[in-house]
N, CA, C and O atoms as a CHARMM CRD file, in Angstrom:
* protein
*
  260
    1    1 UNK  N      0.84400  -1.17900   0.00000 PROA 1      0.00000
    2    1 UNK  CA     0.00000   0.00000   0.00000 PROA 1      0.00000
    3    1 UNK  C      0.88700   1.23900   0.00000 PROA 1      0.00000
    4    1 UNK  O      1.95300   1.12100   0.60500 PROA 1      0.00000
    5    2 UNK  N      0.59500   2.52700  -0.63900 PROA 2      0.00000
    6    2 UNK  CA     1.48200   3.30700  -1.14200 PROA 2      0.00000
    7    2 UNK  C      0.64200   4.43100  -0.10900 PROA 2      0.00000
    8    2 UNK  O     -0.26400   5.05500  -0.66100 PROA 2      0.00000
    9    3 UNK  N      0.82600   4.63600   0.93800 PROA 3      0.00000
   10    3 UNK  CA     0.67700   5.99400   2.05700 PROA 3      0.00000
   11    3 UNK  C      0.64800   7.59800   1.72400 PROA 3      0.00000
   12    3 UNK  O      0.14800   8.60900   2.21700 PROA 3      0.00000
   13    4 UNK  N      1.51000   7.23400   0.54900 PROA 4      0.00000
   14    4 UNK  CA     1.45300   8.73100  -0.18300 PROA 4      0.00000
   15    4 UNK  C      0.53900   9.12900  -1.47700 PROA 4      0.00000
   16    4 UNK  O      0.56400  10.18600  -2.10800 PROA 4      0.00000
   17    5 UNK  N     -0.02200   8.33600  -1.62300 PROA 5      0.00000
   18    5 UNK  CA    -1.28200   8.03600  -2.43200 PROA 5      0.00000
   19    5 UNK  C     -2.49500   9.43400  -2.56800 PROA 5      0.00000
   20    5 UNK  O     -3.18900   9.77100  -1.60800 PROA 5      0.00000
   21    6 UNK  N     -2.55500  10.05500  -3.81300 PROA 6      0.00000
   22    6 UNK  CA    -4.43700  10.63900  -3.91200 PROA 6      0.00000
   23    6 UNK  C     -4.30500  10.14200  -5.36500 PROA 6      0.00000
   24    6 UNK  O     -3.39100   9.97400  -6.17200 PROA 6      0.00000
   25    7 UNK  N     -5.86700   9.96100  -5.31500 PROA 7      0.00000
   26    7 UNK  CA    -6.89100   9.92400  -5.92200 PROA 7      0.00000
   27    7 UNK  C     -6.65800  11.08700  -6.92300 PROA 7      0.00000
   28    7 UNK  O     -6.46500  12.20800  -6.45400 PROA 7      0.00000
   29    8 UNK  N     -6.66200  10.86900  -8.52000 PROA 8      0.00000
   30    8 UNK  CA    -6.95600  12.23300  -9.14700 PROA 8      0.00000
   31    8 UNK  C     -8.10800  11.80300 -10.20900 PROA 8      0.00000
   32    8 UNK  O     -8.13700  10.77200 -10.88100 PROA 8      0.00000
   33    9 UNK  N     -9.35500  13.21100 -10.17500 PROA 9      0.00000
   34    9 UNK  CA   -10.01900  13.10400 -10.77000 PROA 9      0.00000
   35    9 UNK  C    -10.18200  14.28600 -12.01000 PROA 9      0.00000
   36    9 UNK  O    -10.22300  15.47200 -11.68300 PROA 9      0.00000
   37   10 UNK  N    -10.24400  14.00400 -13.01200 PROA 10     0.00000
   38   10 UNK  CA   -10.80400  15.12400 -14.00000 PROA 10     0.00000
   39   10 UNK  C    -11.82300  15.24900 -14.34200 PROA 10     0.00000
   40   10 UNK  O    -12.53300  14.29000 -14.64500 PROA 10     0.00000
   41   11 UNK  N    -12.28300  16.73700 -14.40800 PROA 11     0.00000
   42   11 UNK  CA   -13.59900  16.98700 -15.16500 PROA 11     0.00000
   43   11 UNK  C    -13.50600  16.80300 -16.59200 PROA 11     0.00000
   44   11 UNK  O    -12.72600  17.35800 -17.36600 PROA 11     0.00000
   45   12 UNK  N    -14.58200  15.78100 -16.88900 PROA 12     0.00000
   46   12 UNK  CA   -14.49600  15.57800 -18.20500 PROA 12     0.00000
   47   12 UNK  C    -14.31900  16.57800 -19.61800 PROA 12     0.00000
   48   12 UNK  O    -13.72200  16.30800 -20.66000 PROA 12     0.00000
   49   13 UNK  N    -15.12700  17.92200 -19.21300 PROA 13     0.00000
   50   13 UNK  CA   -15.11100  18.87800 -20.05900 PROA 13     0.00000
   51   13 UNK  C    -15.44300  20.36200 -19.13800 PROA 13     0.00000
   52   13 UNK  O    -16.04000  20.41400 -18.06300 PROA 13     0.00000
   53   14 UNK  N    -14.93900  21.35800 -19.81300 PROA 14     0.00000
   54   14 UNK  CA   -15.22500  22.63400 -18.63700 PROA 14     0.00000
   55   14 UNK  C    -16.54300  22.69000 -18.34000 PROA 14     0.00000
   56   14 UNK  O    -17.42100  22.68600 -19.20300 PROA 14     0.00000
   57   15 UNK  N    -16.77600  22.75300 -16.95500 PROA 15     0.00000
   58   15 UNK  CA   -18.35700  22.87500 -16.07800 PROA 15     0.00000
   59   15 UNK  C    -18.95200  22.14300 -16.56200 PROA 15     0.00000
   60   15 UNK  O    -20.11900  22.46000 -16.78900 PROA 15     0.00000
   61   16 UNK  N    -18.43600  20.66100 -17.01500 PROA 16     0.00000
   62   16 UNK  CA   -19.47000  19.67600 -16.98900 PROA 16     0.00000
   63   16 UNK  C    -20.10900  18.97000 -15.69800 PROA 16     0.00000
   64   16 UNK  O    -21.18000  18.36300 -15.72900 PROA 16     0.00000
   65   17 UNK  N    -19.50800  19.09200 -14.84300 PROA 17     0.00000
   66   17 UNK  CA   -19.60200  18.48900 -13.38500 PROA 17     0.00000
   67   17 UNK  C    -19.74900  17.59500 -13.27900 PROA 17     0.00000
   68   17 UNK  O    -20.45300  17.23700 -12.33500 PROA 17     0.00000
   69   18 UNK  N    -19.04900  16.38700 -14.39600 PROA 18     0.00000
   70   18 UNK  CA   -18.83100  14.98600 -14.29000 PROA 18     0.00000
   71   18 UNK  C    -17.18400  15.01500 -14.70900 PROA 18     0.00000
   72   18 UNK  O    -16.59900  15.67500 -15.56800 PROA 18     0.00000
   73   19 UNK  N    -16.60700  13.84000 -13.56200 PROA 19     0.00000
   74   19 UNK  CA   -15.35800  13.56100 -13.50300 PROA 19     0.00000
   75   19 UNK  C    -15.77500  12.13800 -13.62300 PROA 19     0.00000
   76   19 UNK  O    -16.78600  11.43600 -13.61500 PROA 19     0.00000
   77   20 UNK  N    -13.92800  12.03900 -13.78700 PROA 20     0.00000
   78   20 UNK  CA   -13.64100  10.29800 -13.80000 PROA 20     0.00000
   79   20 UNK  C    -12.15000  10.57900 -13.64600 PROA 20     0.00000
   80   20 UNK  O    -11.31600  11.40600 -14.01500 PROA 20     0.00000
   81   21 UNK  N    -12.26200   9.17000 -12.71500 PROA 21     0.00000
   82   21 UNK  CA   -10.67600   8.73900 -11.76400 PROA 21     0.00000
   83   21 UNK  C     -9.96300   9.07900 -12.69200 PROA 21     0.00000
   84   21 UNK  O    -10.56100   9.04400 -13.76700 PROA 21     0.00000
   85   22 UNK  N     -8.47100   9.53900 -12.77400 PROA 22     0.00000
   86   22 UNK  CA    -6.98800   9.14700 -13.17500 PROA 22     0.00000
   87   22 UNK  C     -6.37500   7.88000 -13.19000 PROA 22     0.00000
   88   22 UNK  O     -6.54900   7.01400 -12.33100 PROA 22     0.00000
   89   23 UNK  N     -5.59800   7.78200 -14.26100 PROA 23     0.00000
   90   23 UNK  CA    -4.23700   6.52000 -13.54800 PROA 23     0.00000
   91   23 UNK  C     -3.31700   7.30900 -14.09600 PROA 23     0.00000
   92   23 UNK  O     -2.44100   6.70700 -14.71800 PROA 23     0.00000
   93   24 UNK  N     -3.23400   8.59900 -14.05600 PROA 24     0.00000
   94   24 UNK  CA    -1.74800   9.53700 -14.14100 PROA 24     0.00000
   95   24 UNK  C     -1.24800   9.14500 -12.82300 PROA 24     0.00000
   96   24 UNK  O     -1.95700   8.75800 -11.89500 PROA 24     0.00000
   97   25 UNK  N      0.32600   9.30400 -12.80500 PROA 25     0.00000
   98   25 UNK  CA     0.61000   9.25300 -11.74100 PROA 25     0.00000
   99   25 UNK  C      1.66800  10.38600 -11.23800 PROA 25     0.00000
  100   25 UNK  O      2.38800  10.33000 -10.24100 PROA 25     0.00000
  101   26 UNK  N      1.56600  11.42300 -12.19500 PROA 26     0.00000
  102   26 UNK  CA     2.00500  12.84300 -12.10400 PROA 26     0.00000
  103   26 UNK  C      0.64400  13.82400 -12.42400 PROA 26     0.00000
  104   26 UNK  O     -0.39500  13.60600 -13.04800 PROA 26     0.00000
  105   27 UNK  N      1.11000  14.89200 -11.76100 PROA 27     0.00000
  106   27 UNK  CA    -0.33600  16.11300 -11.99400 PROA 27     0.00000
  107   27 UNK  C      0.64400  16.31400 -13.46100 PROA 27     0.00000
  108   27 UNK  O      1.75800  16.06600 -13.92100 PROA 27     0.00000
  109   28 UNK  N     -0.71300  16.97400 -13.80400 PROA 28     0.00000
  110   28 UNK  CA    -0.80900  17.82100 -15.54400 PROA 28     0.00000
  111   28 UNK  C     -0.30800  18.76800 -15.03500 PROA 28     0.00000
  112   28 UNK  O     -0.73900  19.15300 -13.94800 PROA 28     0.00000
  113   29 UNK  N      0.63300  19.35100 -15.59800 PROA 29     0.00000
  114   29 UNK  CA     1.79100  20.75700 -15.64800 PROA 29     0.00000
  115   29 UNK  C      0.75300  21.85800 -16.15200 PROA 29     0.00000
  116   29 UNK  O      0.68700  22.95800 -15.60400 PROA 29     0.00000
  117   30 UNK  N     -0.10200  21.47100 -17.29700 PROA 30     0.00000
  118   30 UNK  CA    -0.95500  22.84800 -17.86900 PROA 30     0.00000
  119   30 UNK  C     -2.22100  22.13300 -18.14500 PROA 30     0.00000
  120   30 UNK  O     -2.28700  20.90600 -18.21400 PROA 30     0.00000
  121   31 UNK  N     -3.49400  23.15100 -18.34400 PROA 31     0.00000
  122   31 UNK  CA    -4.54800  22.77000 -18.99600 PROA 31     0.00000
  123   31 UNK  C     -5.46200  22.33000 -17.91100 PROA 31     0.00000
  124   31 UNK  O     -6.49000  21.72700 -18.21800 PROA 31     0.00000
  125   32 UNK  N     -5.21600  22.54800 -16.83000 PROA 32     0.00000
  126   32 UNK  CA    -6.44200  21.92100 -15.72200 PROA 32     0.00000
  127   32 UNK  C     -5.89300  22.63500 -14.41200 PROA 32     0.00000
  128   32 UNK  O     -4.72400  22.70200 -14.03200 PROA 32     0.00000
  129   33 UNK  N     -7.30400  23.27000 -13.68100 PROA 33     0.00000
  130   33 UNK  CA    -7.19200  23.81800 -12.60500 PROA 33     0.00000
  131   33 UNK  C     -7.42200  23.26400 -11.06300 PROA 33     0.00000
  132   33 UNK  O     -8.48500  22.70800 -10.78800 PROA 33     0.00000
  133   34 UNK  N     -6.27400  23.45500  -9.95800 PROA 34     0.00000
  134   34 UNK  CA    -6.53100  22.14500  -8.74000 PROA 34     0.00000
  135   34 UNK  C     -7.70100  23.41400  -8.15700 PROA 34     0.00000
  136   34 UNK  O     -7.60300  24.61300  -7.89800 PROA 34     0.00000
  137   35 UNK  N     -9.22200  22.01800  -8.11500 PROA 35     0.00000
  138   35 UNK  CA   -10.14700  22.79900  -6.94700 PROA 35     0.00000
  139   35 UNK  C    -10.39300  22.39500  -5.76700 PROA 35     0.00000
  140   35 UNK  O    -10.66400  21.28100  -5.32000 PROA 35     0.00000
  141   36 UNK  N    -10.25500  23.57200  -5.21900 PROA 36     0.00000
  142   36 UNK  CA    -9.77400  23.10300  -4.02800 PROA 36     0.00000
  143   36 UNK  C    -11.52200  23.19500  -2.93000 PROA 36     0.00000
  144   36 UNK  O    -11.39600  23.21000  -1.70600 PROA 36     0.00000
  145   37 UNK  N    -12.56200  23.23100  -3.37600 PROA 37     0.00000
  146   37 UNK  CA   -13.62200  23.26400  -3.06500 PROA 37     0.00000
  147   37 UNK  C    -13.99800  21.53000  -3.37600 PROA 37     0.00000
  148   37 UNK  O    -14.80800  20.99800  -2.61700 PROA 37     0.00000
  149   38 UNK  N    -13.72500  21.16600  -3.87700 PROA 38     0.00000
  150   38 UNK  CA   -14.16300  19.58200  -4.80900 PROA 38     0.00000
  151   38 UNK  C    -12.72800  18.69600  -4.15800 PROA 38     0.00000
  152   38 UNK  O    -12.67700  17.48200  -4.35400 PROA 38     0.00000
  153   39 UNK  N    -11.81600  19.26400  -3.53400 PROA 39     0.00000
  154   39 UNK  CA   -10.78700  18.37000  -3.33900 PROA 39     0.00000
  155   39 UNK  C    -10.88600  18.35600  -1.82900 PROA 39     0.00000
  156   39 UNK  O    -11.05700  19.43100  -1.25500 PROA 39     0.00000
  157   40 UNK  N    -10.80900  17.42200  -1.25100 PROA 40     0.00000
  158   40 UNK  CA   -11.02300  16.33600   0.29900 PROA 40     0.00000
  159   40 UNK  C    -10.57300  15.46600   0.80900 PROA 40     0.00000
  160   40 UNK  O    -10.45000  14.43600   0.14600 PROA 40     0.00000
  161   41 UNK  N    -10.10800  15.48300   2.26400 PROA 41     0.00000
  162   41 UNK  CA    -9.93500  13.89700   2.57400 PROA 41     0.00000
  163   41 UNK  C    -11.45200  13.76000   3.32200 PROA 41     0.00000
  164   41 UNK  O    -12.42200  14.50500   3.46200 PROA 41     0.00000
  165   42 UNK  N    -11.03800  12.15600   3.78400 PROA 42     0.00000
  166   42 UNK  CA   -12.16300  11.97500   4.29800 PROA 42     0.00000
  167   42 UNK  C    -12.16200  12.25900   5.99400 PROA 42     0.00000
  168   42 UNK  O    -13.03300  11.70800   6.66700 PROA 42     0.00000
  169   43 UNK  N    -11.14700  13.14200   6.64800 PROA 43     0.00000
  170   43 UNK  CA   -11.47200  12.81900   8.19100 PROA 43     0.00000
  171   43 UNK  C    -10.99300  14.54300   8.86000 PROA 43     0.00000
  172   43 UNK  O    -10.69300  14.82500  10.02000 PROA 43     0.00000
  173   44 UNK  N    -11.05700  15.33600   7.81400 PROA 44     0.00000
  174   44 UNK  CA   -10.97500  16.80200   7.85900 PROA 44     0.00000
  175   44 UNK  C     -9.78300  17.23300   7.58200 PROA 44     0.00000
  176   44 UNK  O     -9.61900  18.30700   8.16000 PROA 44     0.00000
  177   45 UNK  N     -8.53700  16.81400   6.76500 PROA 45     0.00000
  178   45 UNK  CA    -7.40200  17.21700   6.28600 PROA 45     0.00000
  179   45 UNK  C     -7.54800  18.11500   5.13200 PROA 45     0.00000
  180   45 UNK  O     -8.32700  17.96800   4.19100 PROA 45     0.00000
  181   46 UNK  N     -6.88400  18.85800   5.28100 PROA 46     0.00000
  182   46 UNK  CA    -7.07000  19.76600   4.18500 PROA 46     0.00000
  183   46 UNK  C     -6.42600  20.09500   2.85300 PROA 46     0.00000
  184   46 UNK  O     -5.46500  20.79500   3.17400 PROA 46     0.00000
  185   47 UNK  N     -6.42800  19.96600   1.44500 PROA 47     0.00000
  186   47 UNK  CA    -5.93800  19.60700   0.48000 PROA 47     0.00000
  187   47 UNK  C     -5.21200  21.71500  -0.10800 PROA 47     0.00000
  188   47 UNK  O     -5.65900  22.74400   0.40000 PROA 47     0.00000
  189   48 UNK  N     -4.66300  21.69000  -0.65400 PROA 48     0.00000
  190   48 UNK  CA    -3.54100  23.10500  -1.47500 PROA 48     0.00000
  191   48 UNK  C     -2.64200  22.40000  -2.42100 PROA 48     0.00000
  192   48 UNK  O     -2.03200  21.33200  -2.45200 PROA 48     0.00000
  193   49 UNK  N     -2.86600  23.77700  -3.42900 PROA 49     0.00000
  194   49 UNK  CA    -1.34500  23.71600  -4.14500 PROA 49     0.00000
  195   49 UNK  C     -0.88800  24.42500  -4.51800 PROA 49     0.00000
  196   49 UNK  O     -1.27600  25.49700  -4.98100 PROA 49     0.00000
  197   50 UNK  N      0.37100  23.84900  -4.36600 PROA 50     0.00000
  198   50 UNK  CA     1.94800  24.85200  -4.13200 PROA 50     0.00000
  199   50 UNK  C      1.92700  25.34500  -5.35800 PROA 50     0.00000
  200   50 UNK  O      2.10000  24.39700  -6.12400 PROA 50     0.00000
  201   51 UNK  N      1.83400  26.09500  -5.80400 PROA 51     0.00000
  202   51 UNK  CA     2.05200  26.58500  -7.67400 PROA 51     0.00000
  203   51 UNK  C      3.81700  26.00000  -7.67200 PROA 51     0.00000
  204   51 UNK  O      4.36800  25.09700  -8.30300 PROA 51     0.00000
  205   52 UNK  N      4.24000  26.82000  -6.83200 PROA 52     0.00000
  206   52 UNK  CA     5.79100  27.00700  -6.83400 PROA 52     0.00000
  207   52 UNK  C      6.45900  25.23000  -7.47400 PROA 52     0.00000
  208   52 UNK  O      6.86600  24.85500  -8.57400 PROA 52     0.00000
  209   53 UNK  N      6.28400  24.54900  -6.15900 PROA 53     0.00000
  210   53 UNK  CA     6.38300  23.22700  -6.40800 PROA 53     0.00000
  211   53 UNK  C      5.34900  22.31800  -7.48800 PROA 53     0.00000
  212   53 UNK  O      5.69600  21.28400  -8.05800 PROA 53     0.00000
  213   54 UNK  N      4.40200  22.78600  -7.57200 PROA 54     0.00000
  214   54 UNK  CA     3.54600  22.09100  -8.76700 PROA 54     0.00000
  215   54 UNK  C      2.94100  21.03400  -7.97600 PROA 54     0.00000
  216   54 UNK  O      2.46200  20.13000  -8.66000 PROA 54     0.00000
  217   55 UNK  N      2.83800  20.90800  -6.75200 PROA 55     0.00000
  218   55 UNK  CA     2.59500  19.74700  -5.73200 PROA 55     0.00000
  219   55 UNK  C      1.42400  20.26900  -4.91400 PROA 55     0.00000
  220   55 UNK  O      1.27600  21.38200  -4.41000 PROA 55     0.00000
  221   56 UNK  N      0.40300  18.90800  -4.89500 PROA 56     0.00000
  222   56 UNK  CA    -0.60000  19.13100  -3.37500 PROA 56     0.00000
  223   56 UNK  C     -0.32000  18.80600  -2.29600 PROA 56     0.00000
  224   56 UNK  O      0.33900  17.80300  -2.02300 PROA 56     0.00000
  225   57 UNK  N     -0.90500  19.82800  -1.28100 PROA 57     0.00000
  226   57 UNK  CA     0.07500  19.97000   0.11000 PROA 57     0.00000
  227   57 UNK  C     -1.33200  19.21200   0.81100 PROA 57     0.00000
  228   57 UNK  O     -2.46900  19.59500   0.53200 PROA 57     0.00000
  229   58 UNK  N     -1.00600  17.91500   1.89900 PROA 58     0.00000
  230   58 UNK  CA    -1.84600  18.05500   2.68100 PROA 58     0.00000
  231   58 UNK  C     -2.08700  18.41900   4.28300 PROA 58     0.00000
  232   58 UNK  O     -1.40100  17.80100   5.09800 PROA 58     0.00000
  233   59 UNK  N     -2.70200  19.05300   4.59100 PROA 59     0.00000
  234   59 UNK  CA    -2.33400  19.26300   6.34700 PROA 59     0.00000
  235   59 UNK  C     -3.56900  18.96400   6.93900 PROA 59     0.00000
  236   59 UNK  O     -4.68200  19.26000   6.50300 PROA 59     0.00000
  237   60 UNK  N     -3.13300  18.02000   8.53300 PROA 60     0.00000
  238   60 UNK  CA    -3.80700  17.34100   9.04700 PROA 60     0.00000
  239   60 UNK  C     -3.26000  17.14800  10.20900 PROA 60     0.00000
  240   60 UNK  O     -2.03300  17.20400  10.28700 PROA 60     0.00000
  241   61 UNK  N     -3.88500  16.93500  11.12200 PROA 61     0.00000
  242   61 UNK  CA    -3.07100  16.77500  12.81900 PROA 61     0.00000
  243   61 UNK  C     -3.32300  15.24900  12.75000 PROA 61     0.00000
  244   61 UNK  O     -2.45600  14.64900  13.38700 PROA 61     0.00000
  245   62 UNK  N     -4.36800  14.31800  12.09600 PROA 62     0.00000
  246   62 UNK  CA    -4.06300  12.98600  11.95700 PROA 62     0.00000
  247   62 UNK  C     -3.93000  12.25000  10.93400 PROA 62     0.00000
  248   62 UNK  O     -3.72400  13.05200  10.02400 PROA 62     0.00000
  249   63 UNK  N     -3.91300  10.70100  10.29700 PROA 63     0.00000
  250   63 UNK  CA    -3.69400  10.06000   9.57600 PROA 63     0.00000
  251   63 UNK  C     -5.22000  10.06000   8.44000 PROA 63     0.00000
  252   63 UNK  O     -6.11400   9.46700   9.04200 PROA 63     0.00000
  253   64 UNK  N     -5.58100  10.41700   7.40900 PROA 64     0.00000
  254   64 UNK  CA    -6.08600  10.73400   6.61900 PROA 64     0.00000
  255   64 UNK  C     -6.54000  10.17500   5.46200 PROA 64     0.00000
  256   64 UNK  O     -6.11400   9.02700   5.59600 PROA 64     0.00000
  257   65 UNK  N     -7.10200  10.19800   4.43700 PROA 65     0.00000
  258   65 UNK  CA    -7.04000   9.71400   3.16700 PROA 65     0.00000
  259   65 UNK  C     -8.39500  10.43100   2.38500 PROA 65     0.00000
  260   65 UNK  O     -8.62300  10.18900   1.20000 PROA 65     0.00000
């Protein structure tokens, strides 16, 4: 089991408000925006991203997913 693990989903087309899972296993560099309203764990951790690093940050005082 890989601990460092998310889930990525894309919207199929702009404001369609249907997604479907990823099997990227890098984020897209261009062409898609991280929302951070639609992005979650499940036990109140909170999802960001770093523009700088190109990376999602998660923060959480416990173990998460």
């Amino acid at each position: 089991m890989n601990i460092n693990a998310l889930t990525m989903m894309y919207e199929t087309s702009p404001d369609s408000g249907e997604y479907q899972v990823s099997s990227d296993v890098t984020w897209a560099q261009e062409g898609y925006v991280f929302n951070s309203v639609l992005s979650k764990c499940e036990n109140g951790g909170v999802l960001s991203w770093n523009d700088e690093t190109k990376r999602v940050i998660m923060s959480s005082n416990t173990s998460d997913k």
